[in-house]
Structures are given as C-alpha cells and as structure tokens.
C-alpha angles and dihedrals in degrees: 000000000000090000086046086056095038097054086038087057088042098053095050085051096056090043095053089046088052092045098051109089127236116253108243124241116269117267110208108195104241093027129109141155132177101298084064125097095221125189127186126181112232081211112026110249107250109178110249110244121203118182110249100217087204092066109014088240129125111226135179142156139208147162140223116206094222094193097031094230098131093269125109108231103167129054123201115199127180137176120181125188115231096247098221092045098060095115099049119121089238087053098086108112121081129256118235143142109230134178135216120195118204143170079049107315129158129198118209093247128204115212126200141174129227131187116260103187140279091047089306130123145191132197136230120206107221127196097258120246107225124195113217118280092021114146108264105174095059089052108129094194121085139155124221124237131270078030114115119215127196122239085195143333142165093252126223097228113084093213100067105094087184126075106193137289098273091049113108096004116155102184112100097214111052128145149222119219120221141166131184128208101241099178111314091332136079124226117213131227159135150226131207130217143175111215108153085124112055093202098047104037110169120206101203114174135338132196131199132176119270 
C-alpha cells in the first residue's frame, strides 16, 4: 500500500512539473543576438506624405514585414494638419500617427483614464513608449490584432488632457514593444523609432524572435 501511495504521490509531482511553464527568456527592447530576426534600414522608413487638397491634411501609409516572410504585419498610418491652415472649415478632422497590426501581431499598449463628465471616466489605449533596455516579455497590455492603436493624436474629445505616448518624446531611440502568436507560443520584439518630430518620424530597425 505505501509503494501504491508513494508512486501515486510521484506521478502528481511529475504532472504538475510538466504542467508549470518555463519562464521565457528576457527581452530587453534594443537587444538582440543571433536567435533574433533583425532588420535595419540603410535609410530609416519615414511614411510618404502627400497633401490631400479636399481637407488640407497630409496624409500618407505604409507598412513594415516584421518576420520577413513576404507578409505585411504592421500599418502606419499619419495624418498632419497644415499649420497655418488650422483654422480652415475643411480642417475638421484630428492629426494623429496610428498603427494596425496585422498576420498576429501585438503592440505593448498604455492605457490611461480620463475624466468624461459628472464623476465618470473612460479610458483611451495608447502605443507604449519603451526606453532602451526596458523588459519586453513581462509586459500585461497588450492589443489584439486588425486593431489599430495611436502612438499619438490630437484627440476629438475635449476631455483627454493626453495626447498619446509618443507625443512630446525627446529621446531619439525609443521603442515599441511587440510580440506575435507563432503556434502556441509568442515570440517577443521590438521596433525603434525616432519620433521627436511628429512630422518627420523615422522607423529605423526592428527585431523578433525566430
């Protein structure tokens, strides 16, 4: 009966061991080695922008292939205001730079509440600013895929006081955290950008686990 119990007791061991999940290796943003796919732009992206007469806006897209594999997992999307033209009738309509991940992908996301009147609040999810370095594998927000997220805008509620992470950033090598499902498992990256001018952001290189 003891060895019953004792192989009983052995056995539920070795199922709960099997069942724990490995911690994953830290992803530092910025940091790569060789089990990393790594892209850098000989000459950083910057979105074309091209000025759209109807509403005084320029406007322009483009897209980053974050596995290299021929699909097109990530959408950049801007839309500046003509300074001089804020005032304009056509200029009704909000600037912002806002992303779509797609094939998978997850952006890091920041979200933050604002107040909405009478004691009540909303909230707004942002695209995450990352310093270098900064943990990327124990990050708990996440957005879903084929749902586009701002980096930063000038919102059309009057009640957001915040206009995005990327907003006002003034260091030149920040990062966006991403991740992809590959599986069952998530692969883990990054993507730097400089975007301490909102109407020339640069995306200069970007790294995910193979």
């Amino acid at each position: 009966m003891k060895k019953i119990i004792l192989y009983l007791f052995t056995l539920q061991l070795i199922l709960i061991s099997c069942g724990k999940e490995e911690p994953h290796k830290l992803i530092m943003a910025g940091e790569y080695d060789s089990e990393f796919i790594f892209y850098h732009y000989s000459n950083p992206l910057k979105v074309d922008l091209r000025l759209d007469s109807t509403t005084n806006y320029y406007i322009g897209t483009d897209s980053i292939d974050i596995n290299l594999d021929g699909d097109y997992d990530l959408m950049i999307s801007q839309h500046l205001q003509i300074p001089h033209l804020v005032d304009a009738p056509t200029n009704h309509l909000f600037p912002y730079c806002r992303l779509t991940p797609i094939n998978g992908l997850e952006l890091a996301e920041n979200t933050q509440a604002y107040p909405a009147g009478f004691g009540t609040y909303k909230t707004v999810e942002w695209v995450d600013s990352l310093n270098f370095k900064d943990r990327i594998d124990d990050i708990s927000n996440w957005s879903e895929s084929l749902k586009f997220r701002y980096m930063w805008c000038n919102p059309p509620d009057s009640f957001v006081n915040n206009f995005g992470c990327w907003y006002e950033v003034t260091n030149s090598e920040m990062y966006i955290g991403i991740r992809m499902k590959i599986d069952s498992d998530y692969k883990y990256g990054w993507i730097k950008v400089d975007a301490t001018s909102r109407e020339d952001m640069f995306f200069i290189s970007y790294a995910i686990e193979k």
